[in-house]
CHARMM-style PDB file with segment names, atoms N, HN, CA, C and O in Angstrom:
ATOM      1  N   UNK     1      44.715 141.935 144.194  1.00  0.00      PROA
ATOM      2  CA  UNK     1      43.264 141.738 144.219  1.00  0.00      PROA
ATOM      3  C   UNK     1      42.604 142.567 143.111  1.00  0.00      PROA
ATOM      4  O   UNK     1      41.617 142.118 142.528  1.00  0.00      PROA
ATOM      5  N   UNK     2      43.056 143.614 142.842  1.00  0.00      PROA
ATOM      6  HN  UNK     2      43.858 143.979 143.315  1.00  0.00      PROA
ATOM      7  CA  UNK     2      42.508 144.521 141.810  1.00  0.00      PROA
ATOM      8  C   UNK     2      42.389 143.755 140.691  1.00  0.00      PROA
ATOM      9  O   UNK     2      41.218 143.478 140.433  1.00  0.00      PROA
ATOM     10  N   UNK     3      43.352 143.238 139.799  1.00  0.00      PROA
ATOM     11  HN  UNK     3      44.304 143.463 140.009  1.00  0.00      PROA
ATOM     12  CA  UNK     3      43.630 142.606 138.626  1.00  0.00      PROA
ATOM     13  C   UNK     3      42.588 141.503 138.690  1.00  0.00      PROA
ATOM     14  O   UNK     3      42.014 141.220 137.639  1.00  0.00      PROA
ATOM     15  N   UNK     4      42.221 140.727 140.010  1.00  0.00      PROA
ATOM     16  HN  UNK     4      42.688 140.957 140.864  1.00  0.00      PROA
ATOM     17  CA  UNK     4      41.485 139.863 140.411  1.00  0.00      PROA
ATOM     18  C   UNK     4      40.328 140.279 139.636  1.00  0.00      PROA
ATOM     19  O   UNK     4      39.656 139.636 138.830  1.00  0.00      PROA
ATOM     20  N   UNK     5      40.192 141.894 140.177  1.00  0.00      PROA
ATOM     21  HN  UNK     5      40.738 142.417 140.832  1.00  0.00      PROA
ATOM     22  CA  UNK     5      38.382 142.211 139.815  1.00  0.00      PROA
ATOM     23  C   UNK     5      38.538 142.927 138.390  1.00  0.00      PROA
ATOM     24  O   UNK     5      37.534 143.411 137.868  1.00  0.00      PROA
ATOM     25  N   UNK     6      39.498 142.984 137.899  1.00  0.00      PROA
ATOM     26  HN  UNK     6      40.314 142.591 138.323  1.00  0.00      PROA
ATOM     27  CA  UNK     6      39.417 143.464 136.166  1.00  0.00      PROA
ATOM     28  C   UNK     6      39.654 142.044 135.696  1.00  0.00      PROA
ATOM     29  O   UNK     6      39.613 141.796 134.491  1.00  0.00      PROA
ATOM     30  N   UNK     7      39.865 141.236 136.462  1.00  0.00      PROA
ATOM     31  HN  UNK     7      39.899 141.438 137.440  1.00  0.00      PROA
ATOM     32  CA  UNK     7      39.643 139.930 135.354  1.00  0.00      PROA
ATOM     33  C   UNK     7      38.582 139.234 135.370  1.00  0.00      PROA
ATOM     34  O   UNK     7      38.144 138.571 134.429  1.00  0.00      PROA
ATOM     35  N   UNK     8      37.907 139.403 136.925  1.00  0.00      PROA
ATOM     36  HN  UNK     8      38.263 139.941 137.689  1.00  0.00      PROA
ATOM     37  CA  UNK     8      36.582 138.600 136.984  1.00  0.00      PROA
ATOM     38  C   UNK     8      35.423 139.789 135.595  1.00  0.00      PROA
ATOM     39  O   UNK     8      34.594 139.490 134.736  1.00  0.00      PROA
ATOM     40  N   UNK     9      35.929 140.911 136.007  1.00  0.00      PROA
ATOM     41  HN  UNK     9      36.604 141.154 136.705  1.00  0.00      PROA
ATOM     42  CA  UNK     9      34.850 142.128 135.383  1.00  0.00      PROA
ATOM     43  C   UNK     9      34.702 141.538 133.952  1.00  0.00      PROA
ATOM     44  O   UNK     9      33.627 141.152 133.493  1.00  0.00      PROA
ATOM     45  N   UNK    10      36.144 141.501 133.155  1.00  0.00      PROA
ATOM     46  HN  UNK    10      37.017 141.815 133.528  1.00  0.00      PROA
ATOM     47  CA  UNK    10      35.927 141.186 131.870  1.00  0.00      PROA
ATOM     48  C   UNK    10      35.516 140.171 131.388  1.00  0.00      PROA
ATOM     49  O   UNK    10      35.009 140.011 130.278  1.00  0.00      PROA
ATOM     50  N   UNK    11      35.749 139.287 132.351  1.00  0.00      PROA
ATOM     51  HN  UNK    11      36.160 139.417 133.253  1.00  0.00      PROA
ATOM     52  CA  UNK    11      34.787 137.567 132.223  1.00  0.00      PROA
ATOM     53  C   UNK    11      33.047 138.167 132.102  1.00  0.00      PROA
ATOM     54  O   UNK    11      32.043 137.808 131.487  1.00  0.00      PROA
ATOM     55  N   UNK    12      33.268 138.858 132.709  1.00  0.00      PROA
ATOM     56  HN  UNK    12      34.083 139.150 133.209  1.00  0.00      PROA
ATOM     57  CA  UNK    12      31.190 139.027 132.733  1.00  0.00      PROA
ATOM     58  C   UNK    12      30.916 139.822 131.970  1.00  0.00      PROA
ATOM     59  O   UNK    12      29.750 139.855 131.577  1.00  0.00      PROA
ATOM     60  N   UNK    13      32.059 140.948 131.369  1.00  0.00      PROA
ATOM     61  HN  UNK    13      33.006 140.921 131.688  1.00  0.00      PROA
ATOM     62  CA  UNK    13      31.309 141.680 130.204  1.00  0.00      PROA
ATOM     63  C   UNK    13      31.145 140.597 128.860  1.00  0.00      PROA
ATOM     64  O   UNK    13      30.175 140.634 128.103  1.00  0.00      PROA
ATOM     65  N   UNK    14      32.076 139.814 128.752  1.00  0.00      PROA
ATOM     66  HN  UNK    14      32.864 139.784 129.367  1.00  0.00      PROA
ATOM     67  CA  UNK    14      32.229 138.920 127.826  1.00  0.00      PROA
ATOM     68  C   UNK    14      31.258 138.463 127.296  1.00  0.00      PROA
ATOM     69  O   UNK    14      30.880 138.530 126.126  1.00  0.00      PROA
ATOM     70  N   UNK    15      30.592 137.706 128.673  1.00  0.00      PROA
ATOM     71  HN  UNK    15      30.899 137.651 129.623  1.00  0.00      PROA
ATOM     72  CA  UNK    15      29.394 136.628 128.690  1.00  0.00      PROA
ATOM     73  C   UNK    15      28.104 137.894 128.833  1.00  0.00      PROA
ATOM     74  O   UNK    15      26.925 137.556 128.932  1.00  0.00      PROA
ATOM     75  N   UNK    16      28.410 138.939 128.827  1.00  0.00      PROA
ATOM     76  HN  UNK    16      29.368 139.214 128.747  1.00  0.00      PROA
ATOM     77  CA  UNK    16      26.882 139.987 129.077  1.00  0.00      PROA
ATOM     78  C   UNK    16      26.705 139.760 126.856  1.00  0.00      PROA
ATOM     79  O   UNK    16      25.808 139.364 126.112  1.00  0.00      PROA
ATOM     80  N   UNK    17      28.014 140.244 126.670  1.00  0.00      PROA
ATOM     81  HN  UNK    17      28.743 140.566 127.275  1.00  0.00      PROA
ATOM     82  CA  UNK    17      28.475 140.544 125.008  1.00  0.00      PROA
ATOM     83  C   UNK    17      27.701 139.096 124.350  1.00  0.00      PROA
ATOM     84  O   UNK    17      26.922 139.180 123.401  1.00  0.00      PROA
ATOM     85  N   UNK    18      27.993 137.995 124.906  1.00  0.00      PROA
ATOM     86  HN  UNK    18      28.626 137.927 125.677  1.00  0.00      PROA
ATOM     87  CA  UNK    18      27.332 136.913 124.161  1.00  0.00      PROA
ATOM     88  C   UNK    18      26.086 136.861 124.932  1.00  0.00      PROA
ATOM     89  O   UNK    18      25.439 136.105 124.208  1.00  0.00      PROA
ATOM     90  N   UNK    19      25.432 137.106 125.759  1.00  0.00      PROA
ATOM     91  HN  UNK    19      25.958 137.720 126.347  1.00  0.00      PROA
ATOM     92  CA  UNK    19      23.822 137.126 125.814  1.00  0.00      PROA
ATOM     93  C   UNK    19      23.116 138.129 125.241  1.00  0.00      PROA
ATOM     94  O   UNK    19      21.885 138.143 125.256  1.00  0.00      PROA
ATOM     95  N   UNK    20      24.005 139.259 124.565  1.00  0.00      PROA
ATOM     96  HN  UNK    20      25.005 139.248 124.553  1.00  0.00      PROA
ATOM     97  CA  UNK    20      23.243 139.865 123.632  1.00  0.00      PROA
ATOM     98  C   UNK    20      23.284 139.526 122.264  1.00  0.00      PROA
ATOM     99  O   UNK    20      22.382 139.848 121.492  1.00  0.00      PROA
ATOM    100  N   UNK    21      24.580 138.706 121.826  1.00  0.00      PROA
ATOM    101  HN  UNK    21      25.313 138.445 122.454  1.00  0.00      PROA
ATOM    102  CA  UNK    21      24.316 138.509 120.464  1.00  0.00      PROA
ATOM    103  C   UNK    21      22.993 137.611 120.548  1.00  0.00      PROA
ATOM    104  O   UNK    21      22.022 138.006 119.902  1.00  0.00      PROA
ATOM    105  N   UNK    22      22.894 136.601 121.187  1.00  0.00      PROA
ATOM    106  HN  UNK    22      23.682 136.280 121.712  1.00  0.00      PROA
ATOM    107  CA  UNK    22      22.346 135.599 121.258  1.00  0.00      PROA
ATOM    108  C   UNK    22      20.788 136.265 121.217  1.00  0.00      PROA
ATOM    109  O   UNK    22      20.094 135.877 120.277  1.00  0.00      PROA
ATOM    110  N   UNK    23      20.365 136.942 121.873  1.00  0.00      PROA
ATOM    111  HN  UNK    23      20.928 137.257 122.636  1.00  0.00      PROA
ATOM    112  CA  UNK    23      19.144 138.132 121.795  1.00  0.00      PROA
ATOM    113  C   UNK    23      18.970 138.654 120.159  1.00  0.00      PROA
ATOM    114  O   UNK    23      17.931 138.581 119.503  1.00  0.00      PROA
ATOM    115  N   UNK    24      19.904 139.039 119.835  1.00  0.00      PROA
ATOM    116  HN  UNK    24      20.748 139.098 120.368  1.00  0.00      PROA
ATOM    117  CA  UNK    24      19.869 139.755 118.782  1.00  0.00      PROA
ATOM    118  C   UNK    24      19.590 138.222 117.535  1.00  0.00      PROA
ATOM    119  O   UNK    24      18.746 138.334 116.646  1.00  0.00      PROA
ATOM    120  N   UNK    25      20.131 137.378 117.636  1.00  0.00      PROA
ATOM    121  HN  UNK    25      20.816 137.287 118.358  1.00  0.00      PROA
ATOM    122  CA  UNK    25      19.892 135.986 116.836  1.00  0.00      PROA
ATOM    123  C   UNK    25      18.300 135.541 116.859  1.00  0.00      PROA
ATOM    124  OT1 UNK    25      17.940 134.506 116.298  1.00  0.00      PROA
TER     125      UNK     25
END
């Protein structure tokens, strides 16, 4: 389950990472 939540985690930093470029555009 852990790996579960470091994989969901990095899915959402991902998509946090592209709603800021997208800000920054």
């Amino acid at each position: 389950k852990k790996e579960g939540l470091i994989s969901t985690t990095g899915k959402q930093i991902k998509i946090e990472n592209i709603e800021d470029l997208k800000h920054i555009e």
